[in-house]
C-alpha positions in Angstrom: -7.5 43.1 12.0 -7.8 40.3 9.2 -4.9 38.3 7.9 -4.0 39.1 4.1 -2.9 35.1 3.5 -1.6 36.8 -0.3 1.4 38.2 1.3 2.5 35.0 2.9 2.0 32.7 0.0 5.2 33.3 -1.6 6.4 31.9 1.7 4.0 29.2 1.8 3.7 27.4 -1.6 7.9 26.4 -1.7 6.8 25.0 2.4 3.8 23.2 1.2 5.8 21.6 -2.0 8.5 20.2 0.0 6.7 19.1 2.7 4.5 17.5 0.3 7.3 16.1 -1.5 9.0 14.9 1.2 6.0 12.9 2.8 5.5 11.1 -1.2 9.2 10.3 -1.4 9.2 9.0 2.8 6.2 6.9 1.7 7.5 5.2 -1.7 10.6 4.5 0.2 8.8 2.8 3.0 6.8 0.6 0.4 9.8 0.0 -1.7 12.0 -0.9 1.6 12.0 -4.5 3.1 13.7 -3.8 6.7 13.0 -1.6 9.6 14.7 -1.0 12.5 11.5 0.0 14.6 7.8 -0.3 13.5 6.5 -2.2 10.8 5.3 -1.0 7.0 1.7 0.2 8.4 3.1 2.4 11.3 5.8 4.1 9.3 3.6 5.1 6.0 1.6 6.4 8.5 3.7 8.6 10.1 5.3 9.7 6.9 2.0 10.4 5.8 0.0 11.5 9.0 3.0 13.6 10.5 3.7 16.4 8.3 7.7 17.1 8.1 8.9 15.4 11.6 7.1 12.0 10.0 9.7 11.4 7.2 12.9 12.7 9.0 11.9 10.3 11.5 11.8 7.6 9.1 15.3 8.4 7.5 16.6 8.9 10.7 15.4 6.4 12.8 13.0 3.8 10.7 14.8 3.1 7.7 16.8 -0.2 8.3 19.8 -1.7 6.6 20.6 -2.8 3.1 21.5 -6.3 3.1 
């Protein structure tokens, strides 16, 4: 039995563009972003980058620090 990866790929493209997307738009934000509530600058771009979609949530949900 082989695995006809043609079928899936209309699945798989929109996946790989947002999670693609996601980890760019995690990672400028990091760079761009001057407090954190855990972690430094090194630690989060690399789990926005490293991490594929759990990464960047993480960092909007529990990285990203306050505006002051």
């Amino acid at each position: 039995m082989t695995i006809d990866l043609n079928q899936y790929l209309p699945v798989l493209i929109p996946l790989i563009i947002l999670q693609v997307g996601l980890a760019i738009f995690a990672i400028v934000d990091v760079l761009r972003h001057p407090h954190y509530r855990f972690g430094n600058k090194l630690l989060w771009v690399l789990v926005c980058g490293l991490i594929s979609f759990i990464g960047p949530i993480c960092y909007f949900a529990f990285g990203k620090g306050v505006e002051e």
